[in-house]
C-alpha positions in Angstrom: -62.5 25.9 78.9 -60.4 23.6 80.6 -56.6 24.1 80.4 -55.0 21.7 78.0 -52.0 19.8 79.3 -48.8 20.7 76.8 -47.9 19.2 73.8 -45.0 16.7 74.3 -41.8 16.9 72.7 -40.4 13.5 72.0 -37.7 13.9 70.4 -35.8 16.9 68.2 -33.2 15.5 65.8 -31.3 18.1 63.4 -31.2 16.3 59.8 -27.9 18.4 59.0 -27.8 17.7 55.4 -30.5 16.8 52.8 -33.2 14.4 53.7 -37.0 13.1 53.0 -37.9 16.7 53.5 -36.1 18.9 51.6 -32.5 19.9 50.3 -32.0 21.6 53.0 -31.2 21.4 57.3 -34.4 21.4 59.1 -35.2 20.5 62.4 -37.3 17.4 63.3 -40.1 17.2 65.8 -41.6 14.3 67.3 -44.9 15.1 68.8 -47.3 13.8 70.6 -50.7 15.8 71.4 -52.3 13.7 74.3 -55.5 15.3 74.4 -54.9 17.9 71.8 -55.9 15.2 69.0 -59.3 15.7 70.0 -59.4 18.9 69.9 -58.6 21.0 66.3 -58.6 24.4 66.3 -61.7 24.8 64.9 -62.7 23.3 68.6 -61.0 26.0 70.7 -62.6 28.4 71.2 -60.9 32.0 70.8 -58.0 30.2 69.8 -57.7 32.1 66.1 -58.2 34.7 67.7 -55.7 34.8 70.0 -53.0 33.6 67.7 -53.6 36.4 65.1 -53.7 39.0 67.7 -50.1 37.6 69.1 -48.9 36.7 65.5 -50.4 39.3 62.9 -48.3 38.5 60.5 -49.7 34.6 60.1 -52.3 36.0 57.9 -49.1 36.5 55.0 -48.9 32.1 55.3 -50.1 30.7 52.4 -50.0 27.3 53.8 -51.7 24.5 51.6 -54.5 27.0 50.6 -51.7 29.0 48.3 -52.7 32.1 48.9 -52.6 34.9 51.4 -54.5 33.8 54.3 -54.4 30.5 53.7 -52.9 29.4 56.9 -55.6 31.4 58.8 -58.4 29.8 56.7 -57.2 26.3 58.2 -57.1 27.2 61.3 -60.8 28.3 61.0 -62.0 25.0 59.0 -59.9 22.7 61.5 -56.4 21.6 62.3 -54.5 19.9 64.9 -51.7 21.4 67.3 -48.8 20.0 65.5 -49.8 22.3 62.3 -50.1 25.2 64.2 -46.9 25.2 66.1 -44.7 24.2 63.0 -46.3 27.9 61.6 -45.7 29.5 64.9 -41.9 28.6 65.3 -41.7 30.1 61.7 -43.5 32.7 62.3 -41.2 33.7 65.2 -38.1 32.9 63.0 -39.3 36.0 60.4 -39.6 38.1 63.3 -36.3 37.6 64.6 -34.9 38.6 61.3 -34.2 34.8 59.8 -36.8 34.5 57.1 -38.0 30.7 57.0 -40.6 29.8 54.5 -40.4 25.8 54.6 -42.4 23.4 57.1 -44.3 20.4 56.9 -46.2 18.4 59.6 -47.4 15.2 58.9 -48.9 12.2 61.4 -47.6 9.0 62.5 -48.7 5.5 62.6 -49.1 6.3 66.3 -51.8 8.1 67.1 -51.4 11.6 68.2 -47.8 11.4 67.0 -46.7 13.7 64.3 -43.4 14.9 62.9 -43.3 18.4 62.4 -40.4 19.7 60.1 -39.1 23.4 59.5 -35.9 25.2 57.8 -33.2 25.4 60.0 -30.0 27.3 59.1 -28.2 27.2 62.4 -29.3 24.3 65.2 -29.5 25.9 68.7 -31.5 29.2 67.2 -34.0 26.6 65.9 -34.0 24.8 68.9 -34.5 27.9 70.5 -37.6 29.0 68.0 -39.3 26.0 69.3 -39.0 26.5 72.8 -40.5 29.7 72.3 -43.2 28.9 69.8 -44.0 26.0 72.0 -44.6 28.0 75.0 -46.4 30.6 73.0 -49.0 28.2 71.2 -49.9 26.8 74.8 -50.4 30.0 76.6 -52.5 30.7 72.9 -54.4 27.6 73.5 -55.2 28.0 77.4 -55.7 31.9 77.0 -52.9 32.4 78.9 -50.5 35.8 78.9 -47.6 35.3 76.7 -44.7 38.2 75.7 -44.0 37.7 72.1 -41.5 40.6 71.8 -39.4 39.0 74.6 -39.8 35.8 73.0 -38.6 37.7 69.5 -35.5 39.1 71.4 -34.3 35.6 72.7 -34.6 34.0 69.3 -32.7 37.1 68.1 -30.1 36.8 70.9 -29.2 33.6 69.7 -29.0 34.6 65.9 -26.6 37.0 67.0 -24.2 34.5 68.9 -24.8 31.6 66.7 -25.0 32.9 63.4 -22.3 34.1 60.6 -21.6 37.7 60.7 -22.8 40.0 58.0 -19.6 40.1 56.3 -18.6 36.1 56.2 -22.5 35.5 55.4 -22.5 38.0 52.0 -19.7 35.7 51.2 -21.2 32.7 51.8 -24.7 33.7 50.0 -22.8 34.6 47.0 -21.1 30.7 47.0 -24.2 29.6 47.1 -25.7 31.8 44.0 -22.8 30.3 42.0 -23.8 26.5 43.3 -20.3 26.6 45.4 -21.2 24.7 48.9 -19.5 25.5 51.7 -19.3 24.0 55.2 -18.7 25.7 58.9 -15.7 25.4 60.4 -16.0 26.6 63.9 -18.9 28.8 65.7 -17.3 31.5 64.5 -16.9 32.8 61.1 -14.2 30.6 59.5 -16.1 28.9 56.6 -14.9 26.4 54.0 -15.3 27.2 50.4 -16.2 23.8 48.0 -15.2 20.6 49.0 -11.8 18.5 48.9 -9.1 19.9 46.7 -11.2 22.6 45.2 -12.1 24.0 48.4 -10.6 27.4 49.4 -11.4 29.3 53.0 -12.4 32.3 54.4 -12.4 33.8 58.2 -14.9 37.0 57.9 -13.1 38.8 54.8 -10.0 37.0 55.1 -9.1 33.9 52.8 -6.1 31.1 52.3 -4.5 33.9 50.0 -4.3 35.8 52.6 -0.7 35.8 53.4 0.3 36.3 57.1 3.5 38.8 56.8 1.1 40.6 54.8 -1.4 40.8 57.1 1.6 41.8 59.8 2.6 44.4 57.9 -0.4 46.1 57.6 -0.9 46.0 61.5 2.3 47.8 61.7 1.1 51.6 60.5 4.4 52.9 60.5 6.2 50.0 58.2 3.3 49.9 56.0 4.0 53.8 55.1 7.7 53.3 54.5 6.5 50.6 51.9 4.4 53.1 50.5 6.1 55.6 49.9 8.9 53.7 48.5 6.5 53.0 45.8 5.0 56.1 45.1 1.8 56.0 47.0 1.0 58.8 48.5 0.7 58.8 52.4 1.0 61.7 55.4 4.9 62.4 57.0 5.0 60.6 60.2 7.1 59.4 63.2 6.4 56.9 65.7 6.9 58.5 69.5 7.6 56.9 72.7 6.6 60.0 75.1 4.5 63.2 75.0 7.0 65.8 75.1 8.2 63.4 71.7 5.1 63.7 69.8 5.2 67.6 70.3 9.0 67.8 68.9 7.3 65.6 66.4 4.6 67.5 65.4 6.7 70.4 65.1 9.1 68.8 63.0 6.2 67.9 60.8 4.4 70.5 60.7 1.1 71.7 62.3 -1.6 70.9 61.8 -0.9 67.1 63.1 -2.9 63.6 63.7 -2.0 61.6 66.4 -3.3 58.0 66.4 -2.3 54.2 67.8 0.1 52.7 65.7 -1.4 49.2 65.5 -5.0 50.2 66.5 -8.5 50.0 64.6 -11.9 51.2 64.2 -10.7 54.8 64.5 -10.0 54.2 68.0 -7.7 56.5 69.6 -7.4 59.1 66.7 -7.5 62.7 67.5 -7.1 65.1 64.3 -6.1 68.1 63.1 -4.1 68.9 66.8 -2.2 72.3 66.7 -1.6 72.9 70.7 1.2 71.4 72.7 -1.5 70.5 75.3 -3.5 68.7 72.7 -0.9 67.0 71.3 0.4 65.4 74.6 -3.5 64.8 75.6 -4.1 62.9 72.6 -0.6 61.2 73.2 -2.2 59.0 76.0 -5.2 58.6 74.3 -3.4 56.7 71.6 -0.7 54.9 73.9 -4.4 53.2 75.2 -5.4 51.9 72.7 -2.6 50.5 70.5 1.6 49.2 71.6 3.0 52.4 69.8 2.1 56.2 68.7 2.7 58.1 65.4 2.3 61.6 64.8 1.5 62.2 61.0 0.8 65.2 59.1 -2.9 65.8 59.0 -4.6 65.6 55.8 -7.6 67.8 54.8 -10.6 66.3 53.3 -12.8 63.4 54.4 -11.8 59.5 55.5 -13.1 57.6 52.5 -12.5 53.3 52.8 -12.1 51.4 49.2 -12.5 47.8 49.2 -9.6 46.3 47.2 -10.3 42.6 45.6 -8.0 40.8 43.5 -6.0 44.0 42.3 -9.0 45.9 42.0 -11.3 48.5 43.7 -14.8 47.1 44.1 -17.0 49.3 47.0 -16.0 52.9 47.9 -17.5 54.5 51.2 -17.0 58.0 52.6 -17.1 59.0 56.2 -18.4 62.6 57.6 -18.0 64.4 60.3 -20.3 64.3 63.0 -22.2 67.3 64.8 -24.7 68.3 67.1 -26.5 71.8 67.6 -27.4 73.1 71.0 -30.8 74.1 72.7 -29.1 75.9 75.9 -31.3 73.2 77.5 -29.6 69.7 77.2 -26.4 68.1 77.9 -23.9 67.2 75.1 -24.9 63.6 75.9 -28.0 64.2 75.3 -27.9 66.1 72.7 -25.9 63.0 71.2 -28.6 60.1 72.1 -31.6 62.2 70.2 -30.2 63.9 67.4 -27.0 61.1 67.0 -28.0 57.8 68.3 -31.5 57.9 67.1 -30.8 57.3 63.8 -31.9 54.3 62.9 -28.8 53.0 60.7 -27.2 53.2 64.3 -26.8 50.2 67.1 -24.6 47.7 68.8 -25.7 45.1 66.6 -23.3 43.9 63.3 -26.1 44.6 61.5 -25.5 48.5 62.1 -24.0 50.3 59.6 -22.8 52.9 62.2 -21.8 52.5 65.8 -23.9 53.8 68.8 -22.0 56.7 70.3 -20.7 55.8 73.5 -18.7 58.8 75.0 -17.2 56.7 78.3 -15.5 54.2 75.6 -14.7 57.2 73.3 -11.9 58.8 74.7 -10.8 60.4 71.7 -14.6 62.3 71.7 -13.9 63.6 74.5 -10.8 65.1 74.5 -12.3 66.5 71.2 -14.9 68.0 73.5 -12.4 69.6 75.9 -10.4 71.1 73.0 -13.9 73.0 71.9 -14.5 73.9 75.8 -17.1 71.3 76.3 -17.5 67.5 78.2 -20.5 65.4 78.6 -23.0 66.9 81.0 -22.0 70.6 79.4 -24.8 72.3 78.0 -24.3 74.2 74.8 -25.6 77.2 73.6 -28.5 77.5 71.3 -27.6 76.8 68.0 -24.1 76.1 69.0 -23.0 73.7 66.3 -20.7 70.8 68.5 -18.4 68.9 66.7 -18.3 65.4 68.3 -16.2 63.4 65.6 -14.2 63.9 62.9 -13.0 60.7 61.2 -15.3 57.3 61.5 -19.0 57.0 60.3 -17.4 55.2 56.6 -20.8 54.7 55.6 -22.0 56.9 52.5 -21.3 54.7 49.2 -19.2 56.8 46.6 -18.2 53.8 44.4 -19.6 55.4 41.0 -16.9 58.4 42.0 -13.7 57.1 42.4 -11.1 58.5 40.1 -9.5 55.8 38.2 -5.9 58.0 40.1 -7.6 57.2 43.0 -8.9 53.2 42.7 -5.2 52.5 40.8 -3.2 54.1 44.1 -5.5 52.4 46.0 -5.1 48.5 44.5 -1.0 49.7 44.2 -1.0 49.7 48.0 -2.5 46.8 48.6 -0.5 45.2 46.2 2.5 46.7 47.7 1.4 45.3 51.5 0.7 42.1 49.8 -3.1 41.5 50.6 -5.7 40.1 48.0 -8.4 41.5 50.2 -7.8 44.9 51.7 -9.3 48.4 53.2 -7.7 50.5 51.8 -8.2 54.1 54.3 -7.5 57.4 52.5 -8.2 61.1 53.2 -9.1 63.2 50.2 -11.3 66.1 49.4 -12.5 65.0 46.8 -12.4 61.5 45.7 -14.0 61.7 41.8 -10.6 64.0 41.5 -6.9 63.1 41.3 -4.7 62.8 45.1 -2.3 64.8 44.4 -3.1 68.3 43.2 -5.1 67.6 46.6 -2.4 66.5 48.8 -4.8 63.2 49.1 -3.1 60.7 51.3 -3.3 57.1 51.7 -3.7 56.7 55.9 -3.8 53.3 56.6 -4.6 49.4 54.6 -6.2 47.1 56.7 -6.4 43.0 56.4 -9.6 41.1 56.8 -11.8 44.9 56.2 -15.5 44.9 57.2 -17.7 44.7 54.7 -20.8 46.1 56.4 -20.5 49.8 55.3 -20.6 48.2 51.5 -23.3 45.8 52.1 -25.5 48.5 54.1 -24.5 51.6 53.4 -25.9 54.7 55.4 -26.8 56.1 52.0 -26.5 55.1 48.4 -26.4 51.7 46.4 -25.5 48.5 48.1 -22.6 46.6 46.7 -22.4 42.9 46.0 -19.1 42.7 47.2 -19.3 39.3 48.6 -19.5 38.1 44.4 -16.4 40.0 44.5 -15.1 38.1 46.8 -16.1 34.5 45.3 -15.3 35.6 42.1 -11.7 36.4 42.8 -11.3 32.5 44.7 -12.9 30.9 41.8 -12.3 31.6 38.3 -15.5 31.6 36.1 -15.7 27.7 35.0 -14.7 26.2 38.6 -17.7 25.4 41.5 -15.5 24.3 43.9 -16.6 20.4 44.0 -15.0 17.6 43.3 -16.6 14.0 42.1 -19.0 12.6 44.6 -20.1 8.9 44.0 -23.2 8.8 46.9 -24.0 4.7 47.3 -27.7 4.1 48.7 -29.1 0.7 49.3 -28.8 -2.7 51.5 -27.2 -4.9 49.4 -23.8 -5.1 47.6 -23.1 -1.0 48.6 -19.4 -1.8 50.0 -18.4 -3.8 47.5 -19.5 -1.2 44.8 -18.2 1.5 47.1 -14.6 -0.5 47.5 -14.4 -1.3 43.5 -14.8 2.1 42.6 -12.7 3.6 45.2 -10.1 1.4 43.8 -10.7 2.4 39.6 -10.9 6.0 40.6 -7.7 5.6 42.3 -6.3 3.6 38.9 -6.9 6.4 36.9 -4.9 8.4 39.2 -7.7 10.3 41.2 -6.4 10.7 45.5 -10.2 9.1 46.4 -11.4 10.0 50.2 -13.7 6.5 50.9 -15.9 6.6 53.4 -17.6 3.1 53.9 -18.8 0.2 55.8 -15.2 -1.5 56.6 -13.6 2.2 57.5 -12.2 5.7 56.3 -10.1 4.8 53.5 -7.3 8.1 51.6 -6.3 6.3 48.2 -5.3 2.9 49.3 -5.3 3.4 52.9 -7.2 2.6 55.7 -7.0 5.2 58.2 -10.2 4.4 60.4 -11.5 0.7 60.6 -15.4 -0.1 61.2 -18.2 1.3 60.0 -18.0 5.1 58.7 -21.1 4.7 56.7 -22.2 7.7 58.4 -22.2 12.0 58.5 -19.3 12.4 60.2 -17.2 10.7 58.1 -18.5 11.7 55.1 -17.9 15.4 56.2 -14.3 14.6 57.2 -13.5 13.5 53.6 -15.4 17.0 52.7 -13.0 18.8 54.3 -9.9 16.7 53.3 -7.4 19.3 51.0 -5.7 16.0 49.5 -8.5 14.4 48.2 -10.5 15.1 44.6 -12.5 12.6 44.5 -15.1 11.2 47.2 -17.0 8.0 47.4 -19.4 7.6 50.1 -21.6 4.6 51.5 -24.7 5.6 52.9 -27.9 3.8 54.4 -31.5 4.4 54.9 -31.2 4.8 58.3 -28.0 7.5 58.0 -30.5 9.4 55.9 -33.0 9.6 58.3 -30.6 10.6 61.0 -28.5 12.9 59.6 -29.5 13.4 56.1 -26.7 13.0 53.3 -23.0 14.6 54.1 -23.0 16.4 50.7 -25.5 18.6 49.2 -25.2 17.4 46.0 -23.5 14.7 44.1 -21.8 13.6 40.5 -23.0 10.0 40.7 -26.1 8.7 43.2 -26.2 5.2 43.1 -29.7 3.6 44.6 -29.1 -0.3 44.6 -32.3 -1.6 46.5 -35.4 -0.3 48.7 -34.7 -3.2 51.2 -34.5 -2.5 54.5 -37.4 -2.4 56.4 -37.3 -5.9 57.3 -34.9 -7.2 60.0 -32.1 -7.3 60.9 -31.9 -3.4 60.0 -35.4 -2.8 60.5 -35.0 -1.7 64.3 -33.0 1.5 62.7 -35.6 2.3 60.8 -38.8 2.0 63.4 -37.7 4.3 65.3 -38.4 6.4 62.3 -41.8 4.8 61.5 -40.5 3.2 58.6 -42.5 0.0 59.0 -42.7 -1.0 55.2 -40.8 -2.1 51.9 -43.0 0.8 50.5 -41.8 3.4 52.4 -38.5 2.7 51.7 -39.0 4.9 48.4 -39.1 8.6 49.9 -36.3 8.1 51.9 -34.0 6.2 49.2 -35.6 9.1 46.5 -33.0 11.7 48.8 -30.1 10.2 46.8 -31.0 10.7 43.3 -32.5 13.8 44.3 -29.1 15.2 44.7 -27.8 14.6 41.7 -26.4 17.4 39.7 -27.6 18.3 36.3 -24.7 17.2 34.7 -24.3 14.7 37.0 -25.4 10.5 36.6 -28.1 8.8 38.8 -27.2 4.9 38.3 -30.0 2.4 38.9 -30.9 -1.4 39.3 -33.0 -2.1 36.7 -35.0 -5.0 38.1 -36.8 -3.3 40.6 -39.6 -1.4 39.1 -39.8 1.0 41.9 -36.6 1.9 41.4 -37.2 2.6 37.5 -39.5 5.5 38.8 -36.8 7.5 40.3 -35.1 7.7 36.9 -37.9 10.9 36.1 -36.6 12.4 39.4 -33.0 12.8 38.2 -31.8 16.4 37.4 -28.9 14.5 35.8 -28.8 11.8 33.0 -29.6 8.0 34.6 -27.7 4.7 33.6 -29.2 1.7 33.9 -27.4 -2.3 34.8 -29.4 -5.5 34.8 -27.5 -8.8 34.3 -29.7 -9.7 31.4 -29.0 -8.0 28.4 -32.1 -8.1 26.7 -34.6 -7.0 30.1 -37.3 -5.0 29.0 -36.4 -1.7 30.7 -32.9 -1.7 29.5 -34.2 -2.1 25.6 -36.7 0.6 26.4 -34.0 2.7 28.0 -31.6 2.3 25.0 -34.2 3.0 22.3 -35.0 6.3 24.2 -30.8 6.9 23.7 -30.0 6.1 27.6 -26.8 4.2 28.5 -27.2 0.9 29.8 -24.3 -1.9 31.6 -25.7 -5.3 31.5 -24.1 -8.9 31.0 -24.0 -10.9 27.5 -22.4 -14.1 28.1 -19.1 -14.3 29.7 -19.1 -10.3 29.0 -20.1 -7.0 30.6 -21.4 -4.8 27.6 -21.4 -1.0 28.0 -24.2 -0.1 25.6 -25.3 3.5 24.4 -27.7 5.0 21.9 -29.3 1.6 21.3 -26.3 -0.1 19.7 -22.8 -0.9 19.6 -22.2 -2.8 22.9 -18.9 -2.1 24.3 -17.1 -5.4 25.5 -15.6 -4.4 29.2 -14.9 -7.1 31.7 -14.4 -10.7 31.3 -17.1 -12.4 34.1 -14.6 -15.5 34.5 -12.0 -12.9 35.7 -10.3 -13.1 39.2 -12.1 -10.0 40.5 -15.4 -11.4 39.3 -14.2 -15.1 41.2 -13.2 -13.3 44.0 -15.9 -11.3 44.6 -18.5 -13.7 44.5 -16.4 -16.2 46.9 -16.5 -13.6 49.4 -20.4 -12.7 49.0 -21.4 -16.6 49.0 -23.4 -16.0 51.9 -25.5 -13.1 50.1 -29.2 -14.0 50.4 -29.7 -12.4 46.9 -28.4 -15.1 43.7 -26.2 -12.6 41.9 -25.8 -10.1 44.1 -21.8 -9.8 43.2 -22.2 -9.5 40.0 -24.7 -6.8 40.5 -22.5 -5.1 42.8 -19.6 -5.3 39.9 -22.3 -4.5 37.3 -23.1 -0.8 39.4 -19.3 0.1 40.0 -19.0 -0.4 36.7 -21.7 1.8 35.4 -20.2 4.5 38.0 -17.2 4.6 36.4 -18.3 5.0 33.1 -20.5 7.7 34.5 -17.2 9.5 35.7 -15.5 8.6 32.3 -13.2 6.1 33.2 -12.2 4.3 30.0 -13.3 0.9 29.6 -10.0 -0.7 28.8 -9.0 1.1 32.3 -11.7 -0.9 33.9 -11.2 -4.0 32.3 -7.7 -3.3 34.0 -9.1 -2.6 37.2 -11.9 -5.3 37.7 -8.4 -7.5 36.7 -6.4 -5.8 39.5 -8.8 -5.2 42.6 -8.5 -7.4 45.6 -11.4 -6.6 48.1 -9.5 -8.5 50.5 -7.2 -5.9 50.7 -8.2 -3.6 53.8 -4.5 -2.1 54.3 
C-alpha cells in the first residue's frame, strides 16, 4: 500500500464557552483529507487492526452504534479519516487520566473538509491530544511504528502543568454539582466562584474569607502557640532558639524528650522528633535553621501526627500519619531497602495525584540524621530482620474521620477559630484520637492556612471525603448559586437597542447592570470602553466584575461560532432573527460554512439552549422558525409580535404562556389568556426617538420590535410595568456617556 500523505489541519479554533456543539469547551478541527476521502477504513487494509492493537481500549466506544464496540464496528463497515482521529484524540485523553466522552465529526460543503469537534477542559492539553493522535492515526494508516505510551506521557505532562490541582479541582467539581459556574483566573489555581456580585474566590484551599493576618499568624509557629494557649488549647512547651548550644539549654529547660522543627516551615520538613542527646539536638538544630527563618524546641508529644480539616467552625476530614519502617536482609542498602519495600507502593509518587510523597533521602535531611542517630546512612546495609525506622511524623494519609472525639474536633475548630482561618489544618499529636487530649497529654502542633486536601480526597486507606462540598457549602449558603441575572441578546436586527433599553430599566429599578454591547462596555450609566464589545472578552470582563449584579450581553452569530457564548447559562435568552447569512455579515459567517438563512437555526438554538429552568427564553413571534425553539427552552418562553391578535400569540396564551404585543397606541402585557396589561404609550418620546434613530432599518417596525423584546425582558426579570412605563418615558439612546 502506498503511504498516504497526512491529513491537513486547517484550522484549530477553541469555542471556550457553549456553542453549536455542546454546553461545553471543545476544540474545533478543520480538516481536509486530500486523498484520504477516497479511501474509508474499510479500504485500508490492516488499518483496524492496527488501531485496536495500539488503542485496545477503542473497543469500550459506543459511537453511533450505542453499544460496546460500536466504534470498532464502523471502522469495519467504512469511515473516513476525520472519524477516526476525533476517537483517537479521545481515546488518548482517557489514557492520560482526563476522561472525555464527547465528539462529533461532521463534513463540509467542501469536499474532503470536515469539522471534527471533541471535549476540551483545558486548551493547550487538547491541542496537545491532537498532535499526538494525529501523528498516531498516520503512522496507523501507513503501518508505520508509533509509541503510544510516550505519546500518553506528553499528553499527561501537559495535564500536569496546565490543569487545576487536585485540591482547587475537588472544589471546583463540587461548584459545579450545585450549578455554581466558575471561571479561571490565572494558569494557576486561583479560580472564581459565580459570577458578578455573587461570586466568591478560591486559590487551592484558600478563599476571599481567608484573612491575611490570619494566614500570617499561622506561618509564625511560635505566635500561633501563645494564642493557643491563651485560650485553652492544648499545645507542646516551646522556645524559639537562635543557636545550637540554645536549643540544648532549651531542651533542658523543657524537658527531654524534645522536637526540634523550622519555625515557619511545612510539609514536615526539617522536623526531627523525640531528640534526647546534646549531639542530636544541635544536629537537628541546622537541619531546621535550613529549612525555615527561625527554630523552636518544643516538648515532644507521644502518639501519632493526625491532620483535621477545619471548615466553617467545623471539623470535616480527619487523617492520621504512621511511622515509617523498613526491615533488613543483611544484603541491601537502606536506600534500597527504601525504593522496594517504601517507594513501591503504589499510593506513592511525585505527582499531586499521590497521596504520599516518594522518599527522597538527598532532599530529606531530617531522614538522615534520623538514620545516624540509629547508627545507619544510605548505602549502610542492615542486618536481617533489623527493623529501620526511616520517619516518624509525615505520611497524613489514613482517614480516621468516623473517630474523632467530639474533645478532639471542638479543640480543633477553637484553634482555628482562635488563628482566625475559615479553612484550616489543623496538626495535632495524640494517641489516640476517638479519646479525649488531655488525660493523654494530646497536643495541638501546628494550624496551617490554605491545607492540602489530597490526603482527604485520596486517602492511603479508608473512605474518601467530599470535602470540596465542604468547602462550597461554607461560601454559599443553601438557597444561593452564585449567579446573578444574565439577559443573552442573539440576532441581527434591533439587538443594541434592546440591549441599551434594558440596560437602562434594570438600572431604574436600581440593579449596578455590567453592558456589554455593540456601541461599548457600559457599568450602570457609563461607558467605559467605546466600539464594539459584542464579543467573549467582554462579556467575561463583566463576569468577573464584583460591582455588578446584573449582566446584559449582545451577542452575534458569528461570536458564537468563534468563541461560543461568555456565560454558561443565562436568566433571559433573547433570539430576535435567523438573519445573517446574507451580506454584509455573511463573510463572518463563511468562513464557518454557514452559507444559508437555514443554517442560521443551530447556531442561533445555542442561546435558548442556555437558558435556565427557571429562567425566560423571549422570542419574535413572526418568524416561524423561531416558534420552534420555544420546545427547546428548559425555562418558560414569552412571546412579542406587534399585532395583538397573531395567531401564535393566541395559541401561546390559550396554552397559559405570556405574551407582549401592541393594541392600538398601547403595549399590552398579556398572561393566562386574558387581562391585558396596559404598559407603554407608542406615541411616547422613547418610542419617537427610537424609531427616528432606526429610520434607516431595512425591516418596517423594526424599533418597535426592538422596544416590544426589551420590554418582554423586563417583565421576564420582574420589573413592574408602571416601572417600565417610566422607563420607556425616560431612556435616551442617544445617551452614550
Amino acid at each position: 500500500m502506498s503511504k498516504k500523505n497526512d491529513i491537513a489541519l486547517l484550522r484549530v479554533n477553541y469555542l471556550r464557552g457553549p456553542n453549536i456543539w455542546t454546553y461545553r469547551p471543545v476544540l474545533e478541527v478543520w480538516l481536509d483529507l486530500g486523498e484520504l476521502e477516497d479511501h474509508p477504513s474499510n479500504l485500508l487494509p490492516g488499518l483496524t487492526e492496527r488501531l485496536t492493537a495500539m488503542l485496545p481500549a477503542l473497543i469500550e466506544h459506543h459511537c453511533g452504534v450505542g453499544e460496546r464496540g460500536g466504534f470498532l464496528q464502523r471502522l469495519q463497515e467504512g469511515t473516513w479519516a476525520g472519524h477516526i482521529l476525533e476517537h483517537v484524540v479521545i481515546e488518548l485523553l482517557n489514557l492520560a487520566g482526563m476522561p472525555t466522552g464527547f465528539g462529533q465529526t461532521r463534513s463540509t460543503t467542501r469536499r474532503g473538509v470536515y469539522r471534527m469537534v471533541f471535549r476540551a477542559r483545558d486548551e493547550q492539553v487538547a491541542r496537545a491530544a491532537l498532535q499526538e493522535g494525529h501523528a498516531l492515526l498516520m503512522a496507523a494508516i501507513n503501518d508505520m511504528p508509533f509509541d503510544v505510551a510516550a505519546a500518553v506521557e506528553r499528553v499527561r505532562e501537559q495535564i500536569d502543568d496546565c490543569y487545576l490541582g487536585p485540591s482547587t479541582a475537588a472544589i471546583v467539581g463540587a461548584a459545579t454539582d450545585r450549578g455554581i459556574p466558575h471561571i479561571r483566573l490565572n494558569d494557576g489555581n486561583l479560580v472564581q466562584l459565580g459570577h458578578g456580585a455573587a461570586q466568591r474566590r478560591i486559590w487551592t484551599a484558600e478563599t476571599d474569607k481567608t484573612g491575611a493576618i490570619a494566614e500570617n499568624i499561622a506561618g509564625n509557629k511560635d505566635l500561633t502557640k501563645t494564642l493557643l494557649k491563651a485560650c485553652g488549647v492544648p499545645v507542646p512547651e516551646g522556645e524559639v532558639v537562635s543557636s545550637p548550644e540554645a536549643a540544648w539549654e532549651a531542651a533542658q529547660d523543657i524537658g527531654l524528650p524534645v522536637v526540634v522543627k523550622p519555625l515557619d516551615g511545612n510539609h514536615g520538613r526539617g522536623v526531627s522528633l523525640e531528640l534526647t542527646e546534646r549531639a542530636d539536638i544541635e544536629a537537628a538544630y541546622r537541619v531546621a535553621e535550613a529549612e525555615g527563618s527561625e527554630v523552636i524546641v518544643e516538648r515532644f508529644v507521644p502518639g501519632d501526627e493526625h491532620r483535621l480539616l477545619v471548615v466553617g467552625g467545623k471539623v470535616v476530614a480527619a487523617a492520621r500519619g504512621e511511622s515509617l519502617w523498613i526491615v533488613g536482609n543483611g544484603r541491601d542498602t537502606v536506600r534500597q531497602l527504601i525504593n522496594d519495600q517504601l517507594n513501591s507502593d503504589p499510593r506513592r509518587g511525585e505527582a499531586e495525584e499521590f497521596p504520599l510523597e516518594t522518599i527522597v533521602l538527598e532532599r530529606e535531611p531530617a531522614m538522615r540524621l534520623l538514620l545516624e542517630r540509629q547508627g545507619l546512612h544510605a548505602e549502610a546495609i542492615p542486618a536481617a530482620r533489623q527493623r529501620v525506622l526511616v520517619q516518624r511524623n509525615g505520611n497524613v494519609a489514613i482517614d480516621c474521620t468516623d473517630d474523632v472525639h467530639p474533645d478532639v474536633a471542638y479543640a480543633a475548630a477553637l484553634a482555628a477559630r482562635v488563628v482566625g482561618l475559615d479553612i484550616a489544618g489543623i496538626d495535632l499529636v495524640v494517641e489516640d484520637i476517638a479519646k479525649p487530649l488531655a488525660p493523654q497529654r494530646g497536643a495541638v502542633v501546628e494550624v496551617n492556612a490554605g491545607p492540602g486536601l489530597l490526603m482527604h480526597l485520596k486517602p492511603a486507606e479508608g473512605l474518601p471525603r467530599p470535602v470540596g462540598k465542604a468547602i462550597v457549602d461554607h461560601l454559599f449558603e443553601p438557597e444561593e448559586t452564585g449567579r446573578v441575572p444574565i439577559v443573552g441578546i442573539a440576532g441581527s436586527v434591533g439587538t443594541t437597542q434592546i440591549a441599551r433599553l434594558v440596560a437602562w430599566l434594570l438600572h431604574l429599578e436600581g440593579r449596578h447592570v455590567g453592558l456589554a454591547c455593540r456601541e461599548g462596555l457600559f457599568l450602570g450609566t457609563r461607558r467605559v470602553e467605546s466600539g464594539n464589545r459584542a464579543n467573549f472578552e467582554s462579556g467575561q470582563r463583566l463576569l468577573m466584575n464584583r460591582d455588578v449584579n446584573a449582566l446584559v450581553i449582545e451577542t452575534s452569530a458569528a461570536a458564537i461560532l468563534d468563541d461560543g457564548l461568555p456565560y454558561d447559562r443565562c436568566q433571559v435568552g433573547v433570539v430576535t432573527d435567523l438573519l445573517g447569512a446574507e451580506a454584509p455579515v455573511a463573510a463572518d459567517l463563511a468562513r464557518h460554512d454557514i452559507h444559508e438563512p437555514q443554517q442560521m437555526f443551530k447556531v442561533m438554538r445555542t442561546q435558548v439552549d442556555v437558558v435556565l429552568p427557571e429562567g425566560v427564553a423571549v422570542l419574535h413571534a413572526g418568524d416561524p422558525r423561531l416558534l420552534e425553539m420555544a420546545e427547546l427552552s428548559d425555562g418558560e418562553v414569552i412571546l412579542y409580535e406587534q399585532q395583538h391578535d397573531h395567531p401564535a400569540l393566541v395559541a401561546h396564551r390559550a396554552k397559559g404562556g405570556r405574551t407582549v404585543s401592541v393594541q392600538g397606541h398601547h403595549v399590552l402585557l398579556t398572561h393566562n389568556g386574558y387581562m391585558p396589561v396596559q404598559c407603554a404609550d407608542l406615541n411616547g418620546a422613547a418610542a419617537r426617538r427610537m424609531t427616528a434613530r432606526v429610520s434607516d432599518q431595512p425591516l418596517p417596525g423594526a424599533s418597535v420590535r426592538a422596544l416590544l423584546a426589551a420590554v418582554s425582558v423586563a417583565w421576564a426579570l420582574g420589573v413592574s410595568p408602571e416601572l417600565i412605563q417610566a422607563g420607556l418615558e425616560t431612556y435616551d439612546p442617544q445617551n452614550k456617556a
